[in-house]
Short mmCIF file of the C-alpha atoms (twelve columns), coordinates in Angstrom:
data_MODEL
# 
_entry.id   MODEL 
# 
loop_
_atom_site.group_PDB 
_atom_site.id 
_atom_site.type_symbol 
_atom_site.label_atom_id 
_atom_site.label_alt_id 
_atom_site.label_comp_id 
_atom_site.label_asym_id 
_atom_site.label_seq_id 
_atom_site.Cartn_x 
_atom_site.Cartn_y 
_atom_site.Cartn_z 
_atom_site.pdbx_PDB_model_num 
ATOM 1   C CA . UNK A 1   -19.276 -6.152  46.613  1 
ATOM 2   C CA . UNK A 2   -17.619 -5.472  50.063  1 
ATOM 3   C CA . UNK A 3   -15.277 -2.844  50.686  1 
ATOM 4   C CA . UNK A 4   -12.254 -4.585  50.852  1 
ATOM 5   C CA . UNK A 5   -13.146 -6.164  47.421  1 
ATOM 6   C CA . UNK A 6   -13.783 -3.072  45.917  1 
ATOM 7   C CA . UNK A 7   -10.126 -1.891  47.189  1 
ATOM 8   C CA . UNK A 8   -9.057  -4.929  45.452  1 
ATOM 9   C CA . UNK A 9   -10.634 -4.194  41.869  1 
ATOM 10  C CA . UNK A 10  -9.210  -0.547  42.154  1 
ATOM 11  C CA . UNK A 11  -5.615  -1.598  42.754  1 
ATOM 12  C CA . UNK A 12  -5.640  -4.391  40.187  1 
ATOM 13  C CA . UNK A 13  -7.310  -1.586  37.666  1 
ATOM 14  C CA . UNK A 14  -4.752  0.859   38.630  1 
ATOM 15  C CA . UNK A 15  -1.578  -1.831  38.310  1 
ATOM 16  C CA . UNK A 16  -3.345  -2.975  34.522  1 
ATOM 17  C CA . UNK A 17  -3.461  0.958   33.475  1 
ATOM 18  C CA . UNK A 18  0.031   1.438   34.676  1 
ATOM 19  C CA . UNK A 19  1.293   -1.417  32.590  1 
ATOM 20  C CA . UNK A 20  -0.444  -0.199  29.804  1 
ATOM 21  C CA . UNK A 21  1.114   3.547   29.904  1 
ATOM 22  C CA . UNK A 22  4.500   1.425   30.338  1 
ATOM 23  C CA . UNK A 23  3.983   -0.952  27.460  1 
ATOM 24  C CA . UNK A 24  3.016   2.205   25.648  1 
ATOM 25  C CA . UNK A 25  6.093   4.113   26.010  1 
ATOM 26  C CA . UNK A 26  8.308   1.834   25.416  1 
ATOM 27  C CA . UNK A 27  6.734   0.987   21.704  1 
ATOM 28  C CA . UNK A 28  7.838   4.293   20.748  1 
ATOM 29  C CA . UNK A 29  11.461  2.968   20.640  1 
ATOM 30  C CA . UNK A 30  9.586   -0.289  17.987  1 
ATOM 31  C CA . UNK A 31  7.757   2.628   15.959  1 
ATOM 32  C CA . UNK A 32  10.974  4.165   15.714  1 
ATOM 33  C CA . UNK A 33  13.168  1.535   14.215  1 
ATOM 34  C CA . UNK A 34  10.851  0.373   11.976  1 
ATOM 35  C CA . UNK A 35  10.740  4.197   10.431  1 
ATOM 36  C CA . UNK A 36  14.570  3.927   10.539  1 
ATOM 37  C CA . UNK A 37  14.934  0.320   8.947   1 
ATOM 38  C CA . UNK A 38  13.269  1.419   6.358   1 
ATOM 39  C CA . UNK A 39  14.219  4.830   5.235   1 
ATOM 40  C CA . UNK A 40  17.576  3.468   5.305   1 
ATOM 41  C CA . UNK A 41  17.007  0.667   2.852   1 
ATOM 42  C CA . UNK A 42  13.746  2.096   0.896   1 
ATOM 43  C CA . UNK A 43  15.932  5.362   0.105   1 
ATOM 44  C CA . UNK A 44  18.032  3.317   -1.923  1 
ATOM 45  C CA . UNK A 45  16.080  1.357   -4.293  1 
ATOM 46  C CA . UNK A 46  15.322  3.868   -6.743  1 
ATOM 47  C CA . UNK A 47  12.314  4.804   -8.649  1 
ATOM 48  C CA . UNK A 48  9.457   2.088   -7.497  1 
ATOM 49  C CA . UNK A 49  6.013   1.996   -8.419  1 
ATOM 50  C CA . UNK A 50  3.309   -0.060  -5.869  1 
ATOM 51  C CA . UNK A 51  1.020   -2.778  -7.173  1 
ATOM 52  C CA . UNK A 52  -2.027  -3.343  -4.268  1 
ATOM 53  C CA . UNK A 53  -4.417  -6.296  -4.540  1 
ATOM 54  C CA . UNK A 54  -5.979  -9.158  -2.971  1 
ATOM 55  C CA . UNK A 55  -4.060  -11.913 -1.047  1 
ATOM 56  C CA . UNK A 56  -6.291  -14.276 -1.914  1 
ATOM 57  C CA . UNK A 57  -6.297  -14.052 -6.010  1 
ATOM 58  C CA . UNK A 58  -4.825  -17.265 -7.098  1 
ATOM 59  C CA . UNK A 59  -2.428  -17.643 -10.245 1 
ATOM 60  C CA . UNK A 60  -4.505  -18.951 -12.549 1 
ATOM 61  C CA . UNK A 61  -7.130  -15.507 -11.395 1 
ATOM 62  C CA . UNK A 62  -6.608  -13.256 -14.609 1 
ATOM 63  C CA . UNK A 63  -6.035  -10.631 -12.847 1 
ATOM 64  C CA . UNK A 64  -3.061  -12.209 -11.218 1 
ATOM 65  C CA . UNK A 65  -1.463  -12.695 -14.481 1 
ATOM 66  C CA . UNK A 66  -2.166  -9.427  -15.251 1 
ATOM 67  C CA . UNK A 67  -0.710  -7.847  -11.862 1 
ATOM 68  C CA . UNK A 68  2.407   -10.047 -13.466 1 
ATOM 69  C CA . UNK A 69  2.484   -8.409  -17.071 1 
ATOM 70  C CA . UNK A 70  2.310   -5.022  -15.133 1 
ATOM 71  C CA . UNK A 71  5.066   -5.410  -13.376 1 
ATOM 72  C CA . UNK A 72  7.254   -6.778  -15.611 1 
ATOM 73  C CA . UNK A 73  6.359   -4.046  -18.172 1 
ATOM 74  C CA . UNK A 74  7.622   -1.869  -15.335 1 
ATOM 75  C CA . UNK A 75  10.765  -3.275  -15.043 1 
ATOM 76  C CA . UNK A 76  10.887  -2.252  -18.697 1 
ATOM 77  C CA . UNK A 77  9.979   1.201   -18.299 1 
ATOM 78  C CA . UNK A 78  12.598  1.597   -15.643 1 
ATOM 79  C CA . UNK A 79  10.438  1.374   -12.557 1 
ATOM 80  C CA . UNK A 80  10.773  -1.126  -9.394  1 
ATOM 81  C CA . UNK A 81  8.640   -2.762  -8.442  1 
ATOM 82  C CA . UNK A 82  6.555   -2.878  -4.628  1 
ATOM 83  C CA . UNK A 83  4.121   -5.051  -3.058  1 
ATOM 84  C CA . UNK A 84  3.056   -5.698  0.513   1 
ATOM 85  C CA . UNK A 85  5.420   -8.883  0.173   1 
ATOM 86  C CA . UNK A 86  2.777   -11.490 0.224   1 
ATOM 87  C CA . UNK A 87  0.922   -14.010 -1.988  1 
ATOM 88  C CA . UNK A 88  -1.752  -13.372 -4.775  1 
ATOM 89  C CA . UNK A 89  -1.704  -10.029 -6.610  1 
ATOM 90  C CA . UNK A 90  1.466   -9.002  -4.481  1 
ATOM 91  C CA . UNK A 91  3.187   -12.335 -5.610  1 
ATOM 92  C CA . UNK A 92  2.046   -11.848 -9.119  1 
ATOM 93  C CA . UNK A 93  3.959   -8.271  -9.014  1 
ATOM 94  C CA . UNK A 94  7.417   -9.390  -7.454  1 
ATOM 95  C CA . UNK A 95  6.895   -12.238 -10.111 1 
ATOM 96  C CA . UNK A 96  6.771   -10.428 -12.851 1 
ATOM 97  C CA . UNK A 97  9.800   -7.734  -11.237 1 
ATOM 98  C CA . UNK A 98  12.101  -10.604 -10.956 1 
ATOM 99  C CA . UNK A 99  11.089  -11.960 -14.571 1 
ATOM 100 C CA . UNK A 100 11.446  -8.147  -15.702 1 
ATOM 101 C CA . UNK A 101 15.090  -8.304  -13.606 1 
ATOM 102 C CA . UNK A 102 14.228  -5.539  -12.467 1 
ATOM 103 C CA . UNK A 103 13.852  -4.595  -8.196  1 
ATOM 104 C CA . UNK A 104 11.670  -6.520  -6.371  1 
ATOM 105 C CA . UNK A 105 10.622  -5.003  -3.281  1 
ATOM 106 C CA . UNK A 106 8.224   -6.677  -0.984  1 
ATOM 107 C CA . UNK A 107 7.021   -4.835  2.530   1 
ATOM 108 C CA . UNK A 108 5.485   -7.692  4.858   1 
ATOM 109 C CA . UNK A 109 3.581   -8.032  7.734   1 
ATOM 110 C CA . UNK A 110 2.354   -10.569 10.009  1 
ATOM 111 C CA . UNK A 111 -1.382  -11.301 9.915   1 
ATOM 112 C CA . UNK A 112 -3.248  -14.111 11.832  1 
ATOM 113 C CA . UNK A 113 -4.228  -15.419 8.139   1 
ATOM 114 C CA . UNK A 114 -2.740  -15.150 4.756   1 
ATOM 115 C CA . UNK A 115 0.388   -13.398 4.967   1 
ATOM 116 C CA . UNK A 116 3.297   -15.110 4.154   1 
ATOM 117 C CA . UNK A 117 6.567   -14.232 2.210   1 
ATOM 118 C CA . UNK A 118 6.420   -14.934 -1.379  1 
ATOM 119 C CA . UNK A 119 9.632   -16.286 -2.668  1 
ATOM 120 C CA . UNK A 120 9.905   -13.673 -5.815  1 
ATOM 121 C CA . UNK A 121 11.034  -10.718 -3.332  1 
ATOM 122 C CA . UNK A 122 14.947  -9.247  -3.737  1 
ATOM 123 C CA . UNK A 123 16.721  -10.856 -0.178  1 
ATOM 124 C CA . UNK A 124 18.230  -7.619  0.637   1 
ATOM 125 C CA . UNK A 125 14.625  -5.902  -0.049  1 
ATOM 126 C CA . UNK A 126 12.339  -7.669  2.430   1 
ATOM 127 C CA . UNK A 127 11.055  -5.673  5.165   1 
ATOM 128 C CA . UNK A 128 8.545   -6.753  8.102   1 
ATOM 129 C CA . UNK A 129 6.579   -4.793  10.125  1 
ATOM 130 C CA . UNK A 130 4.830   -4.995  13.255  1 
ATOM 131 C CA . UNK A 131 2.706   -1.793  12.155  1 
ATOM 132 C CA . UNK A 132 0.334   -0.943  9.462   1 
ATOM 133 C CA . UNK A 133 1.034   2.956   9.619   1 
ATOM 134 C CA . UNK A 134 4.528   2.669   9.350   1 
ATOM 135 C CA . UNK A 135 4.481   0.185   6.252   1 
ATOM 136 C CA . UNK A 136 1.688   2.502   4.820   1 
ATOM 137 C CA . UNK A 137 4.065   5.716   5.496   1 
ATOM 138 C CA . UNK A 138 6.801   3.631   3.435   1 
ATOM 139 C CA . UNK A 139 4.412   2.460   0.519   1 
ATOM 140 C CA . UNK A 140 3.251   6.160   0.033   1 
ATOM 141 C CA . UNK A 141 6.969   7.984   0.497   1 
ATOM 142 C CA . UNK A 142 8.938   5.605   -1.824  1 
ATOM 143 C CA . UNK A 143 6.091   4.843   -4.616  1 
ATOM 144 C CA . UNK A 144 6.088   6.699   -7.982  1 
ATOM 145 C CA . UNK A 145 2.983   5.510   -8.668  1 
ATOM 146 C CA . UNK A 146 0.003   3.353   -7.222  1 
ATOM 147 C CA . UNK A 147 -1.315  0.277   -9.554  1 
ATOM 148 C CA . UNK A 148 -4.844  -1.030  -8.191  1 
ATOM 149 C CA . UNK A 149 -5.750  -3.968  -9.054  1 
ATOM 150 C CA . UNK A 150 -8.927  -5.983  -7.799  1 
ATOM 151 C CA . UNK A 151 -8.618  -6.324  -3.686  1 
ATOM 152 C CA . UNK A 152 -10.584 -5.998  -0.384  1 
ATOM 153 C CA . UNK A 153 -10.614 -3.398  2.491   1 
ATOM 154 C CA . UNK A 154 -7.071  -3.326  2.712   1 
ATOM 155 C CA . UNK A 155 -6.691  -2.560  -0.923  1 
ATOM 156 C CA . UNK A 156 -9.084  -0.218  -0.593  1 
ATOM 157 C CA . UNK A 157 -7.706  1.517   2.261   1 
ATOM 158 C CA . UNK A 158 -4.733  2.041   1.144   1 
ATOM 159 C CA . UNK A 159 -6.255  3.490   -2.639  1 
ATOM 160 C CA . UNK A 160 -8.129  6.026   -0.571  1 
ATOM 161 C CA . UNK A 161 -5.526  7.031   2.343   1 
ATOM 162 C CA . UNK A 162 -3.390  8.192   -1.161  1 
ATOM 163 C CA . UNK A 163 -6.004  9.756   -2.573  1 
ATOM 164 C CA . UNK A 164 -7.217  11.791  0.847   1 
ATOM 165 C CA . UNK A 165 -2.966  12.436  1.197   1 
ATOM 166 C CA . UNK A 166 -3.016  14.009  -2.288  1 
ATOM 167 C CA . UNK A 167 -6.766  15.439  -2.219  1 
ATOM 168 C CA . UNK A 168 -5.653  17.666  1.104   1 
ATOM 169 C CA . UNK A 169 -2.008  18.222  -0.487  1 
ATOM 170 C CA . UNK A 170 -0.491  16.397  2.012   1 
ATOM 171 C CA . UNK A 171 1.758   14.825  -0.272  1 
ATOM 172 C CA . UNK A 172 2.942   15.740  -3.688  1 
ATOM 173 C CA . UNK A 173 0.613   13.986  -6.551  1 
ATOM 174 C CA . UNK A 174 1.653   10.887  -8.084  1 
ATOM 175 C CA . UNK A 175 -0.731  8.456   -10.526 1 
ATOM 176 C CA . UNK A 176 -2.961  6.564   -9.715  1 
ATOM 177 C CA . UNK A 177 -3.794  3.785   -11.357 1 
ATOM 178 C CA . UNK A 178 -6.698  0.993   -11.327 1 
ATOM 179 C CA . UNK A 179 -6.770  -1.835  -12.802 1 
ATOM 180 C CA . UNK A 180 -9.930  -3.097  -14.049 1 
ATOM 181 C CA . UNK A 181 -12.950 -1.261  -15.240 1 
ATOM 182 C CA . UNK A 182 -15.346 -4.168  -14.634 1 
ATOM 183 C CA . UNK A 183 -14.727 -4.488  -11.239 1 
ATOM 184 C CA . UNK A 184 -13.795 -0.608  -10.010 1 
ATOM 185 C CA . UNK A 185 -16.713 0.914   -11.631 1 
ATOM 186 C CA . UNK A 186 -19.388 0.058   -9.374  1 
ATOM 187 C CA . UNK A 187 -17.475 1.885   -6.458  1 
ATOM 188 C CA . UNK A 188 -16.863 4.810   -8.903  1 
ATOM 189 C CA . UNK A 189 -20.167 4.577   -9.893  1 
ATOM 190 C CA . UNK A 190 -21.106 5.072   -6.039  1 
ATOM 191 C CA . UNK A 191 -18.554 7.777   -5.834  1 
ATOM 192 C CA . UNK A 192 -19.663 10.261  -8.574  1 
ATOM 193 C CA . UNK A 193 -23.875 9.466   -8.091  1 
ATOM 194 C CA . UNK A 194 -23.532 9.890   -3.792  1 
ATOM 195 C CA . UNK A 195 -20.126 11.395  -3.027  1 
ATOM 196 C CA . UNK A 196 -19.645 14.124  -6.044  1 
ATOM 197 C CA . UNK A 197 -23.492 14.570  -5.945  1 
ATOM 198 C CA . UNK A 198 -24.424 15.427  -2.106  1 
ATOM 199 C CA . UNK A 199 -20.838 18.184  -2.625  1 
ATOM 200 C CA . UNK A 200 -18.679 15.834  -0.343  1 
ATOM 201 C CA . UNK A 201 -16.221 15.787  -2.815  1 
ATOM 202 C CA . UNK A 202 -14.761 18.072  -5.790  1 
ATOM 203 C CA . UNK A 203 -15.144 17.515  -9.702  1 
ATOM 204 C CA . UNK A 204 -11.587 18.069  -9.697  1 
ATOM 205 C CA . UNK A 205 -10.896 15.220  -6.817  1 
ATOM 206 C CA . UNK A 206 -12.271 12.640  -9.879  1 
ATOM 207 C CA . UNK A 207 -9.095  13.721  -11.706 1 
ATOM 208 C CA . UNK A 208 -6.676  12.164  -8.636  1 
ATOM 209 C CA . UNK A 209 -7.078  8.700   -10.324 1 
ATOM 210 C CA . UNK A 210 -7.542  6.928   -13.828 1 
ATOM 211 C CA . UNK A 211 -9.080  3.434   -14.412 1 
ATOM 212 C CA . UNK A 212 -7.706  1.195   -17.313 1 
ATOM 213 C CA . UNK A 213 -7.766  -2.441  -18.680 1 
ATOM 214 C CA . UNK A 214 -4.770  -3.370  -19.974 1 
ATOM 215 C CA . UNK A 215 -0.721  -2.932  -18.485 1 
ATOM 216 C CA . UNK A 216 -0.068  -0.854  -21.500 1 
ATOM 217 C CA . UNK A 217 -2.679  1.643   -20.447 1 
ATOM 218 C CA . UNK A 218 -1.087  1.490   -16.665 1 
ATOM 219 C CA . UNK A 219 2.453   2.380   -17.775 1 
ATOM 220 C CA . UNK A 220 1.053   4.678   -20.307 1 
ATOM 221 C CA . UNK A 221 -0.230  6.915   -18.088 1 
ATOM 222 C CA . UNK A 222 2.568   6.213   -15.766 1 
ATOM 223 C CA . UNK A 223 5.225   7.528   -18.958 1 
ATOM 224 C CA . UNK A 224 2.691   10.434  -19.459 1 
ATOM 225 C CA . UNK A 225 2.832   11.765  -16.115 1 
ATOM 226 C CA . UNK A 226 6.548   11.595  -15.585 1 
ATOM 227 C CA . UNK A 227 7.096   13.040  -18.641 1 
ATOM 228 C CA . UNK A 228 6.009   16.647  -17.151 1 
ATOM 229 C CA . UNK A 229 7.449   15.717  -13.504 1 
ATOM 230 C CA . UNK A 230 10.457  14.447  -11.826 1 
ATOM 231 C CA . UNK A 231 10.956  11.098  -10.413 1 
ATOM 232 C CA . UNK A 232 11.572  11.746  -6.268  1 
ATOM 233 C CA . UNK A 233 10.125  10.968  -2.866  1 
ATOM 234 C CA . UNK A 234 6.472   12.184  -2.538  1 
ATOM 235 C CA . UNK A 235 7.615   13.772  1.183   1 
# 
């Protein structure tokens, strides 16, 4: 490489770095309304509980008629209803919301696969993001409650982000809830024989969550905790 080409490569590195500082500052001002979009509606929907699962679970899936019976006993028991706004499990729970007539609260975002509005969301009640964190900072301040049903990484990341939140007291404790002992309790198989085991995490910590089988079990333990606390924004 000759001197003059080198020159070359430097100012074309320096003029991509520059743009990328740039482009970075001004995404602040995109971070920023998508915190303020929704606070302002998300403050106003009123006690809401999360259901999490796979995109992919079809309706005839069990456990996407089940995600439907959950949230539709919610409805009953007073609670809203939120989902990540997509199809499979977080169709199944605006489903069973709008059967329930009760709020129906989907938080969307745009993925190169899979990710698509599902009709069963309230109109005035359909967010989209450009940004996981901020849609994960929403799901965690305006849910009453996490329901887990059957899912992949992103269902798991956002079961353990709530549990590490609540674990470091980094957000007041609210349930937890899986869905599903046949197919959670391999990983909390894993979790108590290497985690709990080798000391990387507390008896105590095992207490942050509770696995169950049926929707009457989910909004029983729901009832049960909110008996002793008051309904509010975790932060």
């Amino acid at each position: 490489m000759t001197n003059d080409d080198r020159k070359i490569r430097e100012k074309l590195q320096q003029k991509t770095w520059n743009e990328i500082k740039t482009n970075d500052s001004w995404a602040i001002f995109k971070i920023m309304s998508e915190f303020v979009d929704g606070y302002e509606k998300l403050s106003k929907i009123g006690p809401c509980v999360s259901i999490f699962g796979s995109a992919r679970t079809k309706p005839e899936d069990p456990y996407y008629k089940l995600a439907e019976e959950v949230a539709f006993k919610l409805t009953q028991n007073g609670y809203g209803v939120i989902t990540g706004g997509g199809p499979g499990i977080m169709e199944a729970g605006n489903k069973g919301a709008r059967r329930g007539n009760g709020v129906s609260v989907g938080l969307n975002i745009e993925l190169p696969f899979e990710q698509h509005d599902n009709p069963w969301i309230d109109n005035d009640k359909n967010l989209e993001f450009d940004y996981f964190f901020v849609r994960k900072v929403m799901f965690v301040k305006y849910s009453q409650g996490f329901i887990v049903m059957p899912g992949g990484f992103g269902t798991l990341d956002e079961l353990f982000e709530a549990i590490t939140l609540i674990q470091t007291k980094k957000i007041g404790r609210f349930p937890i809830v899986l869905v599903g002992s046949s197919f959670w309790s391999g990983l909390i198989d894993w979790v108590k024989n290497i985690l709990l085991a080798q000391g990387n995490i507390s008896e105590t910590d095992l207490k942050l969550f509770r696995i169950v089988d049926t929707a009457d079990e989910a909004i029983e333990h729901l009832n049960k905790f909110y008996a002793k606390y008051s309904l509010k924004p975790n932060f």
